[in-house]
C-alpha positions in Angstrom: 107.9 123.4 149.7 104.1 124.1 149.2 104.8 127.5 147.8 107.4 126.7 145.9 104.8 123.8 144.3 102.4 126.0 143.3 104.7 128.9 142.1 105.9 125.8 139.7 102.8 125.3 138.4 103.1 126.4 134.2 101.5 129.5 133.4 102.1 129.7 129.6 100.6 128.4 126.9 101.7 124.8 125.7 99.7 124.2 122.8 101.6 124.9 119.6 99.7 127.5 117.2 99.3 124.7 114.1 96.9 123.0 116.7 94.6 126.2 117.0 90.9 125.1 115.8 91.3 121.8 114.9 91.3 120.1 118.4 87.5 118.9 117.6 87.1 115.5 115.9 83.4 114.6 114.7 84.8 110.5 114.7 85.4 110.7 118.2 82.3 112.3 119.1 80.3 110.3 117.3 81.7 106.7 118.1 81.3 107.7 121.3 77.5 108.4 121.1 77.2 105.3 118.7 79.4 103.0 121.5 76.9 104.3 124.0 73.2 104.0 122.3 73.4 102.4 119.0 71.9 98.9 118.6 73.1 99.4 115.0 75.7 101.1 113.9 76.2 102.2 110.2 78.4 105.6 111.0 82.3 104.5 111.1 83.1 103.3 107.6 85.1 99.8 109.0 82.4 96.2 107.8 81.5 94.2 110.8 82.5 90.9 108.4 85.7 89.2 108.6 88.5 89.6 105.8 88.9 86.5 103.4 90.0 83.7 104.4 93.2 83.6 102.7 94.1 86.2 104.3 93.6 85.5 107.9 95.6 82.9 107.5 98.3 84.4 106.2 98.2 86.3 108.9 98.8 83.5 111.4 100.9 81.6 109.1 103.5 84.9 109.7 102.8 84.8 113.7 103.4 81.2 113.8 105.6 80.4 111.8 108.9 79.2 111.7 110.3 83.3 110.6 111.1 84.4 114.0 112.4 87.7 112.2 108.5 88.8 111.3 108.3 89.3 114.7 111.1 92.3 114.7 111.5 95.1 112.6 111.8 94.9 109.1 112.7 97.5 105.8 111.3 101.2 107.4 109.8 102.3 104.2 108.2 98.7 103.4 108.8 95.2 104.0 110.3 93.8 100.8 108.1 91.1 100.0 104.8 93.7 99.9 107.1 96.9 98.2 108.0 93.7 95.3 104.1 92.6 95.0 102.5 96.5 95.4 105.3 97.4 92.7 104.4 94.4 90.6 100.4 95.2 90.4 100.0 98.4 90.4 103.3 98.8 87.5 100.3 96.3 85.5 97.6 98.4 86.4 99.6 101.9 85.3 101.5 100.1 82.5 104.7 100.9 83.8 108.0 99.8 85.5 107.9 100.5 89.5 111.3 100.3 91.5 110.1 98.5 94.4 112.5 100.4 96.8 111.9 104.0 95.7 108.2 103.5 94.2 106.1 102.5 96.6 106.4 103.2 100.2 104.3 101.5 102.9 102.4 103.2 105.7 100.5 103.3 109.0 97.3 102.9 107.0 96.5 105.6 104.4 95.7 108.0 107.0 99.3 108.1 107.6 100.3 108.3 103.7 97.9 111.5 103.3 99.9 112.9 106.7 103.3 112.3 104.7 102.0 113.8 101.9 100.8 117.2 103.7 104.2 117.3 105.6 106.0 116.7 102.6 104.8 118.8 99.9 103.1 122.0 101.9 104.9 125.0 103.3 103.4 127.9 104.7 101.4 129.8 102.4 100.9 127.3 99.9 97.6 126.2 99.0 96.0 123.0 98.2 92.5 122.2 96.2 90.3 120.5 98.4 86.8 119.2 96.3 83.6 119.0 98.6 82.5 116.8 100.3 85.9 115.8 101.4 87.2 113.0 103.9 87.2 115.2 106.8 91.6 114.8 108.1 92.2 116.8 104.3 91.4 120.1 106.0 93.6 119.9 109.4 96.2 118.0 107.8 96.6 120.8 105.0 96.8 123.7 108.2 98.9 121.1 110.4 101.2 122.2 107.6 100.9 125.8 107.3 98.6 125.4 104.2 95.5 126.9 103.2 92.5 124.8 101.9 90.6 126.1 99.2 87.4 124.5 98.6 85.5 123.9 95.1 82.1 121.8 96.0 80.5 119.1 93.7 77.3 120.5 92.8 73.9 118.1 92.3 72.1 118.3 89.4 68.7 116.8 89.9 68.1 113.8 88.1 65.1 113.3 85.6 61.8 111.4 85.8 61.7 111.3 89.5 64.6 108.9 89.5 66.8 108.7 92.6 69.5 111.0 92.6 73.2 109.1 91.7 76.6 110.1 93.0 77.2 110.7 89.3 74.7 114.0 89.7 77.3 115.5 92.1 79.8 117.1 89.4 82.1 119.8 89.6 81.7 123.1 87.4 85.0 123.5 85.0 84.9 127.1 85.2 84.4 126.9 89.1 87.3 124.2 89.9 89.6 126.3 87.2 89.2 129.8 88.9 90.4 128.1 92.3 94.1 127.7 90.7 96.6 130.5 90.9 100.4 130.8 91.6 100.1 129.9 95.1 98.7 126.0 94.8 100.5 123.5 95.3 98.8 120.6 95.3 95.2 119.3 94.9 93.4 116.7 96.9 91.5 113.9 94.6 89.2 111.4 96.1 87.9 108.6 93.8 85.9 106.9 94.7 85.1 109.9 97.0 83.8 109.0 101.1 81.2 110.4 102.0 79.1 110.7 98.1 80.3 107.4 96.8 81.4 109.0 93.6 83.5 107.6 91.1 85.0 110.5 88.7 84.4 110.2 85.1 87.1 110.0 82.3 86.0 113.3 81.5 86.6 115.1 84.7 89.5 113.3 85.6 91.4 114.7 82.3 90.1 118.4 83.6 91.8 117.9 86.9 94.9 117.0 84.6 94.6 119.5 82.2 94.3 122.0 85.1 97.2 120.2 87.2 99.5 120.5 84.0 99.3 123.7 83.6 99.8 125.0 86.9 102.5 122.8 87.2 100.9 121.2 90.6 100.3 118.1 92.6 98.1 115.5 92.6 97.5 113.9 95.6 95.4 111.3 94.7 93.2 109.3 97.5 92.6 105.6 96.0 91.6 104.1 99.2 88.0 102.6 97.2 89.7 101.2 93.8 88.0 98.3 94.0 85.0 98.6 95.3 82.8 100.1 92.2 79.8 99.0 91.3 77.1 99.1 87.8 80.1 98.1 86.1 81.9 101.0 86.4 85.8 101.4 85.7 87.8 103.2 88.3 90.6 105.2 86.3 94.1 105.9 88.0 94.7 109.9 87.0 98.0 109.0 87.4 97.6 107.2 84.3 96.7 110.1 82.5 99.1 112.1 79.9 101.7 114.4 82.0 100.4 112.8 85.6 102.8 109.8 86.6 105.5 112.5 87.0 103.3 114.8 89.3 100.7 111.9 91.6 101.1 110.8 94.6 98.4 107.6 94.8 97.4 106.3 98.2 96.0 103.0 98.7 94.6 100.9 101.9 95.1 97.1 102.8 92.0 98.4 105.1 89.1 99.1 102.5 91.0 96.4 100.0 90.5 93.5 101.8 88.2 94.5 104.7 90.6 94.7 107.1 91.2 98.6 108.4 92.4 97.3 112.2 95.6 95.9 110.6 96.6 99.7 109.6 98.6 98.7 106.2 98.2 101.5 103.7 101.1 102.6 100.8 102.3 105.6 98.7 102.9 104.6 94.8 104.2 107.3 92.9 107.9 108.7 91.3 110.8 108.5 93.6 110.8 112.6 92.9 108.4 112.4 95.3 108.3 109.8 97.0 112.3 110.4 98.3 110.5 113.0 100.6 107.7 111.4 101.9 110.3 108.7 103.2 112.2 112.0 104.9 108.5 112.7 106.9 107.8 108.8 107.5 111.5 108.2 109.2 110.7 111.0 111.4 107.6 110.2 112.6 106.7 106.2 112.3 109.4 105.2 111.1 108.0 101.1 110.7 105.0 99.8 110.3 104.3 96.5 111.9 105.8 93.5 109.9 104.0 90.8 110.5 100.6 92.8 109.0 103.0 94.1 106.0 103.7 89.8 105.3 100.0 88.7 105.3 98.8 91.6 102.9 101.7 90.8 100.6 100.9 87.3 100.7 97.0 88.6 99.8 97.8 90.7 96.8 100.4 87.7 95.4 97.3 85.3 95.7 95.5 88.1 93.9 97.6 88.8 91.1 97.4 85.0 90.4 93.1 85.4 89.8 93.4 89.2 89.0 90.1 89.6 86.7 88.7 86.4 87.7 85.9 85.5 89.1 87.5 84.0 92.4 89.7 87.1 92.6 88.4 88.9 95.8 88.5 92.1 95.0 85.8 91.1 92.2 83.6 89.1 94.8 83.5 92.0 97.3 82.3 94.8 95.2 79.6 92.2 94.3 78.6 91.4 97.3 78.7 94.7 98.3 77.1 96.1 95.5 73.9 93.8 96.7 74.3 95.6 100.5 74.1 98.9 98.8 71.1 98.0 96.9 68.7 96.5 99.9 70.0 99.9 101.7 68.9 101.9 99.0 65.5 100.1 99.1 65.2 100.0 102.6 65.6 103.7 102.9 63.9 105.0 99.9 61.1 102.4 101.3 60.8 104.5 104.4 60.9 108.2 102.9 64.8 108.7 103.4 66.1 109.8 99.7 69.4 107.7 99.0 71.9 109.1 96.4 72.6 105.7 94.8 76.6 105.5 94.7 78.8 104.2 92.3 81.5 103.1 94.7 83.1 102.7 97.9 80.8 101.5 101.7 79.0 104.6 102.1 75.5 105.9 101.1 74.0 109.4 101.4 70.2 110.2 101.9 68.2 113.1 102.8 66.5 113.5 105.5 64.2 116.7 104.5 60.9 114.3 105.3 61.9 113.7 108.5 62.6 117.0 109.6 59.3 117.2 111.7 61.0 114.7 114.3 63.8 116.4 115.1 62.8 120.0 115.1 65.0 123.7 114.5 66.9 125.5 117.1 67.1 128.9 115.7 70.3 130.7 116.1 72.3 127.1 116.9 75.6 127.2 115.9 75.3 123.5 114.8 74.0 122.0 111.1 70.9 120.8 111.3 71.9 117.2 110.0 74.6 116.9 113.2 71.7 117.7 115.6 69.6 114.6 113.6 72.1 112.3 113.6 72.8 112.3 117.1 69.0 112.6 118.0 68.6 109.5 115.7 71.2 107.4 117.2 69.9 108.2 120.9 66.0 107.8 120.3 66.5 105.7 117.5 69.3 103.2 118.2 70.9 103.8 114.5 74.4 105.6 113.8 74.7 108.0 110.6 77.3 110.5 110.2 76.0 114.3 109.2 76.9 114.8 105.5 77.7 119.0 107.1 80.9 117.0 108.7 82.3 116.6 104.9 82.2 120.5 104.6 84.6 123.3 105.7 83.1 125.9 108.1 81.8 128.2 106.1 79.6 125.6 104.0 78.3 123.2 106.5 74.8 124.6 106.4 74.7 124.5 102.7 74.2 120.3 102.1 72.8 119.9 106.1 70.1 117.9 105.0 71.7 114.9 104.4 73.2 111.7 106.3 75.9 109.3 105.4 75.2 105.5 105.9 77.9 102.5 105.6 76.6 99.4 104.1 79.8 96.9 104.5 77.9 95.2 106.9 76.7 92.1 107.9 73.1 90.8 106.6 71.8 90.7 110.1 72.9 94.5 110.6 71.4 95.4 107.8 68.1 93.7 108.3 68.3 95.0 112.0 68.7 98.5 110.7 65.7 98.0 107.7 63.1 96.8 110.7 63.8 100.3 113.2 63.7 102.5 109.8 60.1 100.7 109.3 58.5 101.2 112.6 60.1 104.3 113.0 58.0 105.2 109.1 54.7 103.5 110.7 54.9 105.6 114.1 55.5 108.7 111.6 52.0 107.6 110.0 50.0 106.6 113.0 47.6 109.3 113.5 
């Protein structure tokens, strides 16, 4: 019996080839180190406040309530009453008519809606546009699918007068981003506002990625997840509003990042039901249902939102306030202390360089790793605060080219901010101690 034990033992590989070099994940690694040292933690991009009121206790009302149905499964591709309310305000933000049933299509968070999306649209060979820096699942998503990523970076320009550097300094080139389209793309990824820059793409280079999308005949497949958090009064424009677009977007959106609640995983697909017929085909054969009783709170949210849409007791203009004042003392704090911030024009996050404090953490010639990885994680463990390395927002072959840089999430709490602005301070007077 022994023998024949060990002679069972499996000899040949198990791992399927679409898994090769994309095991590593830099969220795990890193929420592990911040789990283990931080005493403030401004890496993962999730606030540390509650959601609204209103919508926590929708929430309950739909565990508690007299609807013993919310508690079992409900429509696959969206519970009716959120497919009817998405359909409803985003048709009045596009201008147009959505079928609830084939227009929109609910998801396990947008994480999940980008998955579908890959799976959907990307056969082998295909390739898909991919602007850098990028939300860091684009890349093994696209090869999960037997695509290949091209990459076109956002380049900074620097800014005038000694002024900090804006998000809105990171731009593409039009002669760079057209030469990456040929016969083989299929699709391109578009992020705005874009994690991890904070960027918020202009008018302007939206209608190039249009221009260029018409005629190539390709996708757009269009990353929303930020829409309402923009700040300086700045106007966040749906490309899928743009001449020739609707027909060819797929937008993706995020109950998460729109009302501050990413454990409840609710995200959605809005886009033609050309489209969207086959990103139901991937979602019944992977999820299949999202959780129902989520799906009811955040379309009881957006119905209270629609009712004060553009007024001043509509949330989603009281958040981007408040958070606009969070990115502001950040920006203070760590321009205060030597870190440059790029001030962004939208979403939680905040990127600074770190060039002046390059003499605490010093080089390790020949190392495989960027430079800003090794900081980060020698900040969080001699340091006590959690940053992400801007290089982790890069494919391979760039990573060493932006590796000076950090990325800092300011949806937090007062107190974790404040905790954050007093270790930046001592850790500036130690630096000037003799």
């Amino acid at each position: 019996f022994l023998s024949l034990s060990l002679q069972a033992k499996m000899s040949r590989p198990v791992q399927a080839q679409r898994l090769e070099g994309i095991d590593k994940n830099i969220w795990v690694e890193f929420v592990k180190l911040a789990a283990t040292y931080s005493t403030v933690n401004l890496g993962q991009g999730f606030p540390d406040f509650p959601p609204p009121d209103f919508l926590k206790e929708a929430f309950v009302r739909a565990l508690s309530g007299e609807n013993h149905m919310l508690h079992q499964y409900t429509r696959a591709f969206g519970h009716p009453p959120l497919v009817k309310i998405l359909a409803q305000f985003f048709g009045k933000l596009l201008g147009r008519d959505l079928d609830p049933m084939t227009d929109v299509m609910v998801t396990v968070g947008a994480y999940q809606a980008l998955f579908c999306c890959f799976q959907a649209f990307v056969d082998e060979g295909d390739e898909v546009i991919i602007i850098e820096p990028f939300f860091d699942c684009y890349e093994p998503m696209v090869k999960m699918a037997g695509g290949t990523p091209v990459f076109v970076p956002l380049r900074p320009k620097a800014p005038k007068d000694g002024k900090l550097m804006s998000s809105a300094d990171w731009q593409l080139d039009p002669a760079e981003l057209a030469s990456k389209f040929s016969e083989r793309t299929k699709a391109i990824v578009l992020n705005s506002p874009n994690n991890p820059l904070g960027k918020v793409f202009s008018r302007g280079e939206l209608e190039l990625i249009a221009d260029l999308c018409v005629k190539h005949d390709i996708l757009c497949i269009s990353d929303e997840v930020y829409e309402w958090l923009v700040y300086d009064g700045k106007e966040h424009i749906r490309i899928a509003s743009l001449q020739g677009m609707w027909d060819r977007t797929v937008i993706i959106g995020s109950a998460g990042k729109t009302f501050s609640a990413t454990g409840w995983k609710v995200g959605w697909t809005v886009g033609p039901n050309r489209l969207l017929q086959h990103l139901r085909t991937v979602h019944q054969n992977s999820v299949y249902h999202c959780a129902t009783v989520a799906q009811e709170a955040v379309a009881q949210g957006f119905q209270r939102e629609l009712e004060y849409y553009g007024k001043p007791d509509s949330y989603f203009v009281q958040l981007s306030k408040e958070l606009q004042q969070k990115r502001d003392w950040l920006v203070q704090s760590l321009d205060a202390v030597g870190m440059k911030p790029i001030v962004p024009e939208g979403t939680y996050f905040l990127v600074a360089d770190i060039s002046e404090f390059k003499s605490d953490v010093p080089d390790v010639p020949d190392s495989d790793e960027p430079y800003d990885s090794r900081f980060a994680k020698w900040m969080v463990k001699n340091k006590g605060i959690a940053a992400i390395p801007l290089s982790a927002f890069y494919c391979g072959s760039h990573k060493n080219n932006y590796n000076h840089f950090i990325r800092f999430c300011f949806a937090k709490e007062e107190a974790t901010l404040k905790e954050a602005n007093d270790i930046l301070q001592k850790w500036k007077r130690e630096k000037t101690t003799p």
